[in-house]
C-alpha positions in Angstrom: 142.7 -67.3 149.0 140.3 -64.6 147.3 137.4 -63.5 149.7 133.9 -64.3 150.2 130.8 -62.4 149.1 128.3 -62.2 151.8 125.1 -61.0 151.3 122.0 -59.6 153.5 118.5 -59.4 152.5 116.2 -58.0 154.9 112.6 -56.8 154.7 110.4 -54.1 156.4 107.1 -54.1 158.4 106.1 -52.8 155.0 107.6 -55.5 152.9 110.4 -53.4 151.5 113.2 -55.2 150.8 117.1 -54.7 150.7 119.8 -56.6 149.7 122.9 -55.9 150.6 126.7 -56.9 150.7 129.7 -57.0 152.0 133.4 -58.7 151.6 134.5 -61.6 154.4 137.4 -63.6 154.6 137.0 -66.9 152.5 135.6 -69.5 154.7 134.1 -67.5 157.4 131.4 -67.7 159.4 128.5 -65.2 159.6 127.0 -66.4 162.7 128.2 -63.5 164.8 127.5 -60.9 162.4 124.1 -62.3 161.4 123.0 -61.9 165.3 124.6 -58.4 165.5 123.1 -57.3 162.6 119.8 -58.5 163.5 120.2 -57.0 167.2 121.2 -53.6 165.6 118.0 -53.1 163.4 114.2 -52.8 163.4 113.9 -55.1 160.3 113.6 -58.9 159.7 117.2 -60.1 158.9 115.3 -62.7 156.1 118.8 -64.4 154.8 122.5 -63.9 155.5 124.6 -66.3 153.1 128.3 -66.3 151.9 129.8 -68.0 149.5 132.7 -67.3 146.5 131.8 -65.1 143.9 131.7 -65.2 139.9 133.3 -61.7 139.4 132.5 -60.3 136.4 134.6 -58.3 133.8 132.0 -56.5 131.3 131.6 -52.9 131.1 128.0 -51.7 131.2 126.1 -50.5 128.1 124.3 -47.8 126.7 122.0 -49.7 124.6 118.0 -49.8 124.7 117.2 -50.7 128.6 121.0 -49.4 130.0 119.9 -49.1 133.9 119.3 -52.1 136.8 116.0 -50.6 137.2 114.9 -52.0 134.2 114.0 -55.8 134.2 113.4 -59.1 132.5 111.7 -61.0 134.9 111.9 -64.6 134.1 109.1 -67.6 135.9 109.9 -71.0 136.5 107.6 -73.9 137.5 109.1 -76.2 140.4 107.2 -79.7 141.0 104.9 -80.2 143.6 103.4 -76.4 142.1 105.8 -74.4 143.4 107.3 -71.0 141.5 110.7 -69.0 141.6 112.0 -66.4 139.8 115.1 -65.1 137.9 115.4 -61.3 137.5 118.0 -59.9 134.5 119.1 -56.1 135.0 119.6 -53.5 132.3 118.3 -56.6 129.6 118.8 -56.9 126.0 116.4 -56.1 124.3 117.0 -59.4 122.1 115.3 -61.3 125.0 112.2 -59.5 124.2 109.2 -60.5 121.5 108.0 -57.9 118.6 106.0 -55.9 121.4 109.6 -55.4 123.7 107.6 -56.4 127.4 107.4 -60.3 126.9 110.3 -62.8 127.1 110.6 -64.4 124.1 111.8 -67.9 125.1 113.0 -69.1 121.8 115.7 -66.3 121.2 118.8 -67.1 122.0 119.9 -65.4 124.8 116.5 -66.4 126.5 116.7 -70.1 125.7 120.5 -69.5 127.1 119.1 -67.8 130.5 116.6 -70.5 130.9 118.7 -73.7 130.2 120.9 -72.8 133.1 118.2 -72.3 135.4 116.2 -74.9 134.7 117.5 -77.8 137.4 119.4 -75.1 139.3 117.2 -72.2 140.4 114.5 -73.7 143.2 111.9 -72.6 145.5 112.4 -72.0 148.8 111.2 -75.2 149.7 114.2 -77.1 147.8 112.4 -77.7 144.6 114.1 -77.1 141.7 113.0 -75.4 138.7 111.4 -77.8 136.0 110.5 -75.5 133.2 109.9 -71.9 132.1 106.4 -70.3 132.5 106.8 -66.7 131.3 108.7 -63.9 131.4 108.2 -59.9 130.9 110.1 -56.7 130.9 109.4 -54.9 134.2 111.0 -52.0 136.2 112.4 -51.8 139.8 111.7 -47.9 140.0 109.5 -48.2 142.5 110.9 -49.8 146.4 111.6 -53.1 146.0 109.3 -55.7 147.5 109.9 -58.9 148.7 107.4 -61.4 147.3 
């Protein structure tokens, strides 16, 4: 049986944020390593979850936005008022409008991106995502934040 992905997200007394990740045996639990990892550091230990992964198979590009830094940042609506967001690395530029910094929903690979995560994606209350509110090009050169 192929491995597990787990993966650690921690944040700062300065809300910086990490993710991280690491390989475990399929099935295992993170129990132990969630407290040692906790015990071993000065930062909140937010989420530790596991699960198998999707691995992917395309090569990265050199087109217009080529670097995880930049971002399309993508804005759902959950019901009782709730938000979450869906964050694209390196995007097409295809998923932008004529100005290049706005999502434009009706192009394909936008309607694509939001069709899947409408009814999948939720807050962290539960709630799942019940539409698309809006979506710009952004840029993850600066620490990350958790908010």
């Amino acid at each position: 049986m192929p491995p597990d992905r787990a993966f650690h997200e921690w944040a700062d007394i300065a809300a910086g944020f990490l993710r991280a990740s690491n390989w475990i045996v399929a099935g295992g639990s993170l129990v132990s390593l969630y407290a040692a990892l906790q015990n071993a550091s000065n930062a909140n230990l937010l989420y530790e979850t596991s699960g198998a992964p999707i691995v992917g198979t395309i090569s990265p590009s050199s087109n217009q936005y080529p670097l995880v830094n930049d971002v399309a940042l993508f804005n759902f609506a959950t019901v009782p008022g709730g938000r979450c967001q869906l964050v694209v690395p390196a995007p097409i530029a295809t998923l932008f409008g004529p100005y290049a910094d706005v999502i434009d929903p009706a192009a394909t690979q936008s309607a694509a991106v939001i069709a899947a995560a409408i009814g999948l994606l939720t807050d962290p209350a539960g709630n799942p995502a019940t539409g698309f509110v809006s979506g710009s090009k952004g840029n993850r050169r600066v620490e990350q934040t958790n908010g």
